[in-house]
VMD Tcl script that draws the C-alpha trace (Angstrom):
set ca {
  {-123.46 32.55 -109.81}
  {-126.99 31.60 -109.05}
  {-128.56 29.06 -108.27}
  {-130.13 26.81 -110.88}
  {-134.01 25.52 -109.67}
  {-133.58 22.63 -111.58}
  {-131.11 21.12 -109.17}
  {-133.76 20.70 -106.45}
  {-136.41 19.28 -108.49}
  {-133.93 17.10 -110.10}
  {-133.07 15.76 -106.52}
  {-136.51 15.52 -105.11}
  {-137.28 13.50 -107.79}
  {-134.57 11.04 -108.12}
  {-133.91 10.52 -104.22}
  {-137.58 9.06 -103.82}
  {-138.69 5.66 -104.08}
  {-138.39 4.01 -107.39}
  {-137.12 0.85 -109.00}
  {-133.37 1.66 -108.88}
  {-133.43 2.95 -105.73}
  {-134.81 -0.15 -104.00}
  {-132.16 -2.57 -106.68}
  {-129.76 -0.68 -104.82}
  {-130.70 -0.71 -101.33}
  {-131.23 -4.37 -101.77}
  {-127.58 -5.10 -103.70}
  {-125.67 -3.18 -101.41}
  {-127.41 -5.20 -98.56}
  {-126.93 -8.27 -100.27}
  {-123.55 -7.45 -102.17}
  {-121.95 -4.61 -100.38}
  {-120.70 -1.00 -101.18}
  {-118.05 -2.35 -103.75}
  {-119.25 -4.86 -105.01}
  {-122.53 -2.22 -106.11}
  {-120.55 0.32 -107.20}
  {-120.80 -0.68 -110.93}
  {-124.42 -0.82 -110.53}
  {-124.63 2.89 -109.44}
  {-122.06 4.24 -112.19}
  {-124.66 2.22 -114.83}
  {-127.30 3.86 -113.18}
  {-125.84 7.37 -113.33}
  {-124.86 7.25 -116.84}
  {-127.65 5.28 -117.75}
  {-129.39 8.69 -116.11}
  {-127.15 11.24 -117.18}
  {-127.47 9.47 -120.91}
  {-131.53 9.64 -121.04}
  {-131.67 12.72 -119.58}
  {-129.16 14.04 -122.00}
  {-131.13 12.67 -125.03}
  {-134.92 13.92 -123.52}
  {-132.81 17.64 -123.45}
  {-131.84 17.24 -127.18}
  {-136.14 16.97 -127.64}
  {-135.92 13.22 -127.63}
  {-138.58 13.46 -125.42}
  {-140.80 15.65 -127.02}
  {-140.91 13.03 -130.02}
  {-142.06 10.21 -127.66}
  {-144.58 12.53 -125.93}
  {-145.82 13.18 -129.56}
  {-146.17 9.52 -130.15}
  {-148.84 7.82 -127.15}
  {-148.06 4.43 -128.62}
  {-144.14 4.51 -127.94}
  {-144.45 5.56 -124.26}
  {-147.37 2.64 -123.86}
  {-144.99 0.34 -125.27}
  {-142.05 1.50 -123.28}
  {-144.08 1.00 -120.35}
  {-144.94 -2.11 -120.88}
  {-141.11 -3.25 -121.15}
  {-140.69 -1.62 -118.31}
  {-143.60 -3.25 -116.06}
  {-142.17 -6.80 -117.30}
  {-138.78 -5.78 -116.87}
  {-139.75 -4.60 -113.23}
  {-141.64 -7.62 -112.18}
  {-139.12 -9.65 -113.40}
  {-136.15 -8.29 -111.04}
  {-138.36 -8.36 -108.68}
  {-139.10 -11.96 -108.69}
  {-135.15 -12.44 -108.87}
  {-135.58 -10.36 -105.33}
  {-138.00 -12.61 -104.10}
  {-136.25 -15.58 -104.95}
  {-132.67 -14.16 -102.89}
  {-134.59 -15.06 -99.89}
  {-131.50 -16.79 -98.73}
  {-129.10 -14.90 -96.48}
  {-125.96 -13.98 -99.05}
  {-123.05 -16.48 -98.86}
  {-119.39 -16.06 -100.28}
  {-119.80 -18.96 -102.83}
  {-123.73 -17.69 -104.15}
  {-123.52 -16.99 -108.02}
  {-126.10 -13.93 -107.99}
  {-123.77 -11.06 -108.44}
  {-124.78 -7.01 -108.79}
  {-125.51 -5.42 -112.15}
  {-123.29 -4.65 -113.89}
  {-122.37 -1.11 -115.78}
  {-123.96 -2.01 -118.97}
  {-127.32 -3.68 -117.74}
  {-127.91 -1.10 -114.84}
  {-126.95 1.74 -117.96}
  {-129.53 0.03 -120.25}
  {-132.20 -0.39 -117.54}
  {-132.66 3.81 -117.37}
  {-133.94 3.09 -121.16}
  {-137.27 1.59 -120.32}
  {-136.88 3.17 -116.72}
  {-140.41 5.33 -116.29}
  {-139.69 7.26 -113.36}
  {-136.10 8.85 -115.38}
  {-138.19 9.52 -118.09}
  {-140.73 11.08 -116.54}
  {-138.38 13.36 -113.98}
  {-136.36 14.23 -117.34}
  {-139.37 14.91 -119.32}
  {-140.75 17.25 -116.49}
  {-137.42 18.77 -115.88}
  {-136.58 19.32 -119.92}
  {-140.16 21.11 -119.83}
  {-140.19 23.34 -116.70}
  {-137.02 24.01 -116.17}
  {-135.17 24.57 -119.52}
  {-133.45 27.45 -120.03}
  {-134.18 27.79 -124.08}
  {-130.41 27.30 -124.98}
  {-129.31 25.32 -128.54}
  {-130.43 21.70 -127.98}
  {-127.11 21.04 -127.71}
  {-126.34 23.00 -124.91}
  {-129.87 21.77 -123.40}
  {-128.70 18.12 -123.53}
  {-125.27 18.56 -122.30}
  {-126.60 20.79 -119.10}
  {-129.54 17.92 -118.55}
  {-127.06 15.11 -118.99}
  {-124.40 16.80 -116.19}
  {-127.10 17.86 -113.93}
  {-128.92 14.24 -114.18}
  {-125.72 12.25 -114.08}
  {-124.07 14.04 -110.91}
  {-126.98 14.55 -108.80}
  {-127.77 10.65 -109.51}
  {-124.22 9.46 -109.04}
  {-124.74 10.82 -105.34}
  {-128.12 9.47 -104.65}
  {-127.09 6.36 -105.78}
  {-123.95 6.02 -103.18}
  {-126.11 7.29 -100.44}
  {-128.69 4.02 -100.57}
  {-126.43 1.71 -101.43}
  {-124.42 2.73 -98.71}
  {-127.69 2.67 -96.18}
  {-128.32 -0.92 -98.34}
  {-125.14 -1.67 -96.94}
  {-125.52 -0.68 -93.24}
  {-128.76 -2.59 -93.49}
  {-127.29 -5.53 -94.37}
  {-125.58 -5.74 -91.23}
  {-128.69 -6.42 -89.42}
  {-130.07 -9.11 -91.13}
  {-127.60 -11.99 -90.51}
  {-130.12 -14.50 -89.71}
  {-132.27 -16.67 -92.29}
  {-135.68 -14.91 -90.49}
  {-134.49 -11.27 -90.69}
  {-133.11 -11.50 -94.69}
  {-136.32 -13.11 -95.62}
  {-138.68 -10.26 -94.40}
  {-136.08 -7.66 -95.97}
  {-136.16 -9.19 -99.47}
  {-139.71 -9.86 -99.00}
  {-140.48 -6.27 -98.47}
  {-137.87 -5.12 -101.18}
  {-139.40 -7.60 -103.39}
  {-142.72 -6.07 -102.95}
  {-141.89 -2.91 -103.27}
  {-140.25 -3.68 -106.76}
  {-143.65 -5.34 -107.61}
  {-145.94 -1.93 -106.62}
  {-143.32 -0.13 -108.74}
  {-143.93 -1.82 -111.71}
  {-148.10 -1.28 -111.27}
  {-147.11 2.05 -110.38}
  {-146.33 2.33 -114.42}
  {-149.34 2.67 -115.31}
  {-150.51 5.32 -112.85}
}
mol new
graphics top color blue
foreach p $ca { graphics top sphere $p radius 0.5 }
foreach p [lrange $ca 0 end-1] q [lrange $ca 1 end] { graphics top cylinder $p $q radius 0.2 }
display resetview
């Protein structure tokens, strides 16, 4: 058995910085592990899904259409703002009774639609590293790949959300945490475009 190269870039480009990975870092710090852990399975399948569907040449169709992807990104800028602004505004250090509660399966699943940085990892892997199998076969080895690799980045950060957490007890610390988390959501969202 060898080893496939699309593992690695698949990791690489998942595990850094985006818009899910700083939703989770700040729900596990502001939820915990459990409470999060629908968040990351929508997330992974939400992954494993898009992936899946870029594999079957989804993709290719969108790439062959400049005016779909613009549009996409533009849902996804808003959509990015906007959680970040619900970031900003859970300045407040978490307490038992609070109503703000973790994504759930279904949203964090349909997020990975208008998600650019999924897109464009899939698209990139789908190109570089297919292996020229029935589309079939192409989507289901994309979807598995995506969908397991993500499932394990995802517990890793909410997990290190969750150690995190631990540290910012008082009203001071959990305001410059969401502050920053807030503002990194925000850059995301410009980051669109680039």
């Amino acid at each position: 058995m060898t080893f496939d190269p699309i593992y690695m870039f698949v990791f690489v480009g998942l595990a850094s910085p985006g818009p899910n990975i700083i939703m989770l870092i700040a729900s596990g710090a502001r939820f915990g592990f459990r409470r999060t852990l629908p968040h990351v399975f929508g997330i992974a399948s939400g992954v494993a899904i898009t992936a899946g569907v870029t594999g079957l040449g989804l993709g290719a169709l969108m790439l062959r259409y400049p005016a779909v992807s613009f549009t996409l990104k533009l849902i996804a800028a808003a959509w990015i703002f906007f959680l970040g602004y619900r970031l900003y505004r859970s300045l407040n250090v978490p307490e038992a009774e609070s109503r703000d509660r973790p994504f759930t399966v279904l949203e964090a699943a349909l997020f990975q639609w208008i998600n650019p940085k999924v897109w464009a990892v899939a698209l990139a892997a789908a190109a570089g590293y297919g292996l020229g199998q029935p589309p079939a076969q192409e989507g289901l080895r994309m979807a598995l790949t995506f969908g397991a690799i993500n499932l394990m980045v995802c517990l890793f950060y909410t997990k290190a959300g969750n150690w995190l957490g631990r540290f910012f007890h008082t009203p001071v610390l959990w305001h410059r945490f969401m502050t920053v988390m807030a503002v990194l959501m925000g850059l995301s969202g410009l980051a669109v475009f680039f």
